[in-house]
C-alpha positions in Angstrom: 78.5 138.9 99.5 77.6 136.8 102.2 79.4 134.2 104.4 77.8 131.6 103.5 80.2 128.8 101.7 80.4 128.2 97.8 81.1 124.9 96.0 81.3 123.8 92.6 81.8 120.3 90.9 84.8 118.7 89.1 85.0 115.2 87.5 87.6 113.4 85.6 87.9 114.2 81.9 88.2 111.5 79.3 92.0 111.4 80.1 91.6 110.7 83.8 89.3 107.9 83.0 91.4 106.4 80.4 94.3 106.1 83.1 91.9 105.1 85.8 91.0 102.5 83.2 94.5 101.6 82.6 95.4 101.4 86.5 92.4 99.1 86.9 93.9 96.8 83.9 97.4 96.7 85.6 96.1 95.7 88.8 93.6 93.0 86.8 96.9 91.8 85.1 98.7 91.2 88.1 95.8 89.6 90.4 95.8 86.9 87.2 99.6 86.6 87.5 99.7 85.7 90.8 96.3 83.1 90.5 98.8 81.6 87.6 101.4 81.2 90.1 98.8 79.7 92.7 97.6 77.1 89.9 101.4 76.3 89.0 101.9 75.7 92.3 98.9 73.8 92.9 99.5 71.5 90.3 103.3 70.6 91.2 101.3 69.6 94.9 98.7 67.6 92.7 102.0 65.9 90.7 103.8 64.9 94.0 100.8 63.7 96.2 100.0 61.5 92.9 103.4 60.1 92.7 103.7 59.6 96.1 100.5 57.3 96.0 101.4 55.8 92.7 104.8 54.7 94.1 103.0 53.2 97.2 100.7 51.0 94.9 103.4 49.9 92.9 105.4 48.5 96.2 101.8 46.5 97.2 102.0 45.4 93.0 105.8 44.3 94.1 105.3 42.9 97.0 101.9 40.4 95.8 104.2 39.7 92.7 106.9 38.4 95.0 104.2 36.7 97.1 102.8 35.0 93.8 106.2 33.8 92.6 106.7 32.0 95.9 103.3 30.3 95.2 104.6 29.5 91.7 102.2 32.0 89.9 103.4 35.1 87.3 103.0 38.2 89.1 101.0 41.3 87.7 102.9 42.1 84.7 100.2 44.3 83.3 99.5 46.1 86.9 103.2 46.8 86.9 103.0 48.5 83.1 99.5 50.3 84.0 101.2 51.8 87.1 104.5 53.1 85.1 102.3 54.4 82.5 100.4 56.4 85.2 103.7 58.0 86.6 104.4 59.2 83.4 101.8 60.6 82.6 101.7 62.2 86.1 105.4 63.7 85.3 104.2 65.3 82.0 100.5 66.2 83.1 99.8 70.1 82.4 96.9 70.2 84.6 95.3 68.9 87.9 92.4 67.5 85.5 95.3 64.9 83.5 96.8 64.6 87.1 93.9 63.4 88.2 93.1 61.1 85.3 96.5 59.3 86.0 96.4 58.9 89.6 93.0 57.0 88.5 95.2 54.5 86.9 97.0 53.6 90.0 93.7 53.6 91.8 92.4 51.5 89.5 95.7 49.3 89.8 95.3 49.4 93.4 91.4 48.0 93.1 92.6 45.4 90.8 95.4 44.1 93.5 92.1 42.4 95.3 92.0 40.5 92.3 96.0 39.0 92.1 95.3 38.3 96.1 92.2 36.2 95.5 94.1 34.4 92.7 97.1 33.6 94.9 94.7 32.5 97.7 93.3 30.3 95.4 96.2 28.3 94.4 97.7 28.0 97.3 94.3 26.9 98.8 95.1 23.4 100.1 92.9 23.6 103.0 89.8 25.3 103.9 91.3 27.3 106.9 94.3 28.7 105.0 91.6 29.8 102.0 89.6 31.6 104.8 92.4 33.2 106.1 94.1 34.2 103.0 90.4 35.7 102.0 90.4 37.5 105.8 93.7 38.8 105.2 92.6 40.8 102.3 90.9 42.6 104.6 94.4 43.8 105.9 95.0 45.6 103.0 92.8 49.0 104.7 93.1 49.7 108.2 89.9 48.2 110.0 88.7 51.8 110.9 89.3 53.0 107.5 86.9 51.0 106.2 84.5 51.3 108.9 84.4 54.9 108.3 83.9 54.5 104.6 81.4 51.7 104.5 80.7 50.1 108.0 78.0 47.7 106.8 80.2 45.9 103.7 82.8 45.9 107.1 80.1 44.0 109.3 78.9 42.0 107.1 82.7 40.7 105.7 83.4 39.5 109.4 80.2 37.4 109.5 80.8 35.8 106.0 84.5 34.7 107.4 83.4 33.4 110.6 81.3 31.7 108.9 83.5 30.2 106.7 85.7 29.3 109.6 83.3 27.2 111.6 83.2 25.3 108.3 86.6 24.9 107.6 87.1 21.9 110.3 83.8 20.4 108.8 83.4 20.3 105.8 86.0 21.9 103.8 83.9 21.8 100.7 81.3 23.9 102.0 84.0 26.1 103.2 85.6 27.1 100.0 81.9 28.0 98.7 81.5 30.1 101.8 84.7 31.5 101.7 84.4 32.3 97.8 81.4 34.6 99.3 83.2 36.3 101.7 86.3 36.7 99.1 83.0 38.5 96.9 81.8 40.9 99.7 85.6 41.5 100.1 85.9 42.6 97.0 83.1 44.8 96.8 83.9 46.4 100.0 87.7 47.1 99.7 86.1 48.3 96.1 83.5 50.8 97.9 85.9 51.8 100.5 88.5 53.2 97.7 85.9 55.1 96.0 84.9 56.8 98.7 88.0 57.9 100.4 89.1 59.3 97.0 86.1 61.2 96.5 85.8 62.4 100.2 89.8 63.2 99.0 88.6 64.9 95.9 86.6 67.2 97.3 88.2 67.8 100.9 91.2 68.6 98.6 88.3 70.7 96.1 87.6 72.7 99.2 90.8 73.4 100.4 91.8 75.4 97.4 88.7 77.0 97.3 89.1 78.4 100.8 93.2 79.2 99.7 91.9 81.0 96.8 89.2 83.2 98.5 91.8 83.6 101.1 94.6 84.9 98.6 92.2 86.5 97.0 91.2 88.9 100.1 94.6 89.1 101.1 95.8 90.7 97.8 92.9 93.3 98.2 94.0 94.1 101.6 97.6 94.5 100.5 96.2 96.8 98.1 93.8 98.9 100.4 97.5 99.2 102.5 99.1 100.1 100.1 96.5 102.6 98.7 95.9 103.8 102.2 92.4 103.1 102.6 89.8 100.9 104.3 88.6 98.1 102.6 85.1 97.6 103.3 83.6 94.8 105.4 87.1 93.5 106.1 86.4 92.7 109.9 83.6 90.3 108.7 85.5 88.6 105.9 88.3 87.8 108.6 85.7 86.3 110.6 84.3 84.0 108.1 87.9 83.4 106.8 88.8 82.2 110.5 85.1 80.0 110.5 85.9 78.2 107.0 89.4 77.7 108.6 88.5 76.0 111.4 86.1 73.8 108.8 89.0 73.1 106.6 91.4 71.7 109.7 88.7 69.6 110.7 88.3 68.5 107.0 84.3 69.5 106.8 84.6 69.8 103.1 80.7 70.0 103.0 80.9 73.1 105.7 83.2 74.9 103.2 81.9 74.0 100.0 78.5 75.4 101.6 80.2 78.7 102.9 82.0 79.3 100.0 79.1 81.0 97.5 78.0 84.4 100.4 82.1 84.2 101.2 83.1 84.9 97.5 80.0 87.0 97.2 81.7 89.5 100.0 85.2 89.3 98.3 83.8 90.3 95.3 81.8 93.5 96.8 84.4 94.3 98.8 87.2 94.2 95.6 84.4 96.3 93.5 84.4 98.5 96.3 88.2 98.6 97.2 88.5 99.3 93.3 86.6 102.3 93.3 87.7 103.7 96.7 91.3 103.1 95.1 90.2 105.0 91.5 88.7 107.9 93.8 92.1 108.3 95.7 94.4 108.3 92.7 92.6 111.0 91.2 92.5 112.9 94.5 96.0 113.1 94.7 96.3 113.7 91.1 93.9 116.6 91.5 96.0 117.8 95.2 99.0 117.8 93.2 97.8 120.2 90.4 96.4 122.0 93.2 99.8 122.4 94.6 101.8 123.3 91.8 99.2 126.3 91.2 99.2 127.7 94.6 102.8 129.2 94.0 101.3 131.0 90.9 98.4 132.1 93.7 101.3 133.6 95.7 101.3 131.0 98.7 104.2 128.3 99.7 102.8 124.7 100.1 103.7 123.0 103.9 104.4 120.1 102.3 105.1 118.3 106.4 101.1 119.2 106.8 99.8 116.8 104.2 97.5 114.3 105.8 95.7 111.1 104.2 93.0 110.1 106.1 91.1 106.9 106.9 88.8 107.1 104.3 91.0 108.8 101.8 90.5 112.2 102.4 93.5 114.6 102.3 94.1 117.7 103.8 96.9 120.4 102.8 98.0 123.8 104.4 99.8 126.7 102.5 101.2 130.4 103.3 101.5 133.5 101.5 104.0 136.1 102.2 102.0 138.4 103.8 101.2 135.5 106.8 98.1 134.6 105.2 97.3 130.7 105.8 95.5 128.7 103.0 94.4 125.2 103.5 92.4 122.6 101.3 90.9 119.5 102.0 89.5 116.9 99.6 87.2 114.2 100.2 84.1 112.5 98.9 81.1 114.7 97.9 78.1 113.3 96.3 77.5 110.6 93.7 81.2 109.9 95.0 82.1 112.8 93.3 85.8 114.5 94.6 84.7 117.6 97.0 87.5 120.2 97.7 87.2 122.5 100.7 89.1 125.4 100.9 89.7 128.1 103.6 91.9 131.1 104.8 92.4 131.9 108.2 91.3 135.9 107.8 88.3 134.9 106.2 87.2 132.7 109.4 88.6 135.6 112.0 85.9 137.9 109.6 83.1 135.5 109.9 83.7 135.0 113.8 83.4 138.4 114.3 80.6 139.2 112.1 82.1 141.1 109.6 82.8 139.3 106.5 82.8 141.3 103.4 82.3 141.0 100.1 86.1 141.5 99.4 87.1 139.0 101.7 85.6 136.3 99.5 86.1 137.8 96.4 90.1 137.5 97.1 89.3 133.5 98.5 87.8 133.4 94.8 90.5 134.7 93.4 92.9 131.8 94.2 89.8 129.2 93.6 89.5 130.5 90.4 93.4 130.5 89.4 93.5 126.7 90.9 90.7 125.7 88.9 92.1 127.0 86.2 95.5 125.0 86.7 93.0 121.5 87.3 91.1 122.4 84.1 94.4 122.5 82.0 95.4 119.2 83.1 92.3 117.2 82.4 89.7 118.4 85.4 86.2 120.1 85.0 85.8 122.5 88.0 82.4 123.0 88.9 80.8 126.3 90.6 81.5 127.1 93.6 79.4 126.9 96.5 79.3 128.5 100.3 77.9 126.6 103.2 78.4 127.9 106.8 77.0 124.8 108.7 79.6 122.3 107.1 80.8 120.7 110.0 84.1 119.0 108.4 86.7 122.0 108.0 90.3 121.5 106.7 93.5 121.7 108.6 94.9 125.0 108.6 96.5 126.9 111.7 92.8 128.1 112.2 90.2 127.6 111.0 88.7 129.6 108.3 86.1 130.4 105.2 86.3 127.6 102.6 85.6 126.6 99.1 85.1 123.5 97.8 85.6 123.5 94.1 86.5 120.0 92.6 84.1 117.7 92.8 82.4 120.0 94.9 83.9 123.3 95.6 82.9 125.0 98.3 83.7 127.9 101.1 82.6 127.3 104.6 82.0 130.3 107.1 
């Protein structure tokens, strides 16, 4: 018989891939636990952000209500009920959807404020300067570059209604109120536009920040798993580096960066998990298939070194063993074709015989021997050893004290001389 090495193919039997299948479930199970707790946590955040604004409106509904009875008005009775109603339903909301429904209230509350302002202005308008004023102080209710930022023109052109109405006001205070009652509309209408768009830029600043959180958890988990599996996990430097670019966008609060980042980013998460998921299948049935392995080399007549087991990088595992008589044994497994599991094996006398030049048939009928009494052992416990093969020029031997013919049965079996 010649040198050269033999292989042979084993795949998982319809056991294996049920538990494969029922690993994959567990791990599918608990990815959806912890997104549950993400969400629960989410939503408490969403809860106290809503009550925190809710409880700011209702101290401006407080304070203008104070302000009103001074001017011998009623103060917003309704505003008051809308904005309790909202915190309840804020407390008991089981989602950020009916958080955000509620928090519309007090927003809405909030717009309607302008309203109980322009109708204590008006009664306490005696004269045309205090109306002006009162209409200008509005105005105070958003910071000046708040509403610049949100709508700069409506900002613009409140300041030239109100002068306007100003160099009136010493005049003729007639044509001051009508001037002023324009300004007080423009007012309105800004301090209205300005709170719609801060809550939407909120809304999806906020929209994009848990997108980026989940993506983030998301690719965290899957590297806690390629850890704890012991392999790679595939385009990992480059997910980090968009990870640290949508990062960047989401402290600088470009919601429109990150929202346009977002699609390729999950795209890469979700390779890289399909990937990971494999890679992870491919390593649990390689040790599955090492450990049958081992418990039928002492039926083979060799002791297993279990202190020379070696996972490497990519998943690959190498073993040495010994039989009484000195003889070394080792077997590496790793990925063949189609991702199939290849098993290498080799003796150290075999690779002294094919150094010298004088391998015999003998010599690989006993490595056959043991190939054949382990792929017995894997076939009883749900394995289907292929034939085995010999290839000299396989560059990738296994571990053992030296080097030596091997046989990869397994996925592949072969001998290597």
């Amino acid at each position: 018989m010649s040198g050269s090495p033999k292989y042979q193919t084993v795949s998982s039997g319809e056991i294996r891939r049920r538990q494969a299948e029922q690993a994959r479930k567990r791990r599918e199970e608990q990815r959806k636990e912890k997104e549950r707790q993400r969400l629960a946590a989410a939503l408490e955040r969403a809860r106290a952000l809503a009550l925190s604004r809710a409880e700011d409106v209702a101290e401006r509904v407080a304070a203008l209500s104070r302000e009103a009875a001074t001017a011998g008005l009623a103060g917003d009775q309704a505003a008051e009920n809308r904005l309790e109603q909202a915190r309840e339903r804020i407390r008991s909301a089981t989602d950020r959807a009916a958080v955000g429904a509620a928090a519309g209230i007090a927003e809405e509350v909030e717009r309607s404020l302008v309203g109980l302002r322009q109708r204590i202005d008006d009664h306490q308008r005696e004269q045309a300067q205090e109306r002006v004023e009162a209409v200008a102080a509005q105005l105070t209710e958003i910071p000046a570059d708040v509403r610049a930022r949100y709508d700069r023109g409506g900002a613009e052109e409140c300041e030239e209604l109100l002068d306007t109405a100003r160099r009136y006001a010493g005049k003729a205070p007639a044509k001051s109120d009508a001037r002023a009652e324009t300004a007080a509309q423009a007012v309105r209408e800004h301090l209205d536009k300005v709170l719609a768009r801060r809550a939407e830029e909120q809304a999806r600043t906020t929209a994009a920040r848990e997108a980026a959180e989940e993506v983030y958890h998301r690719f965290a988990e899957l590297r806690a798993d390629a850890e704890q599996a012991r392999v790679p996990l595939p385009d990992s430097d480059g997910i980090n580096a968009r990870l640290s670019d949508m990062a960047t966008a989401v402290r600088q609060g470009d919601a429109g960066r990150v929202l346009a980042a977002l699609p390729e980013l999950t795209g890469l998460v979700d390779r890289a998990e399909a990937a990971l998921d494999g890679h992870i299948d491919r390593v649990i049935e390689r040790r599955e298939l090492l450990n049958s392995i081992i418990q039928a080399l002492p039926e083979a007549g060799f002791s297993v070194d279990r202190n020379s087991f070696v996972q490497r990088e990519d998943g690959a595992m190498e073993l040495r063993a010994g039989s009484t008589d000195g003889q070394q044994f080792a077997v590496l497994l790793r990925d063949g074709a189609g991702n199939a599991t290849e098993v290498l094996y080799s003796t150290d006398t075999m690779h002294e015989a094919v150094a010298a030049g004088t391998g015999k048939a003998g010599e690989c009928g006993s490595l056959l021997s043991v190939i054949n009494r382990l792929s017995e052992r894997t076939r009883s416990e749900g394995f289907e050893p292929g034939t085995v093969q010999w290839d000299d020029e396989d560059g990738d031997q296994p571990p053992p004290a030296a080097h030596a013919h091997s046989a990869r049965p397994g996925v592949r079996g072969r001998t290597a001389g």
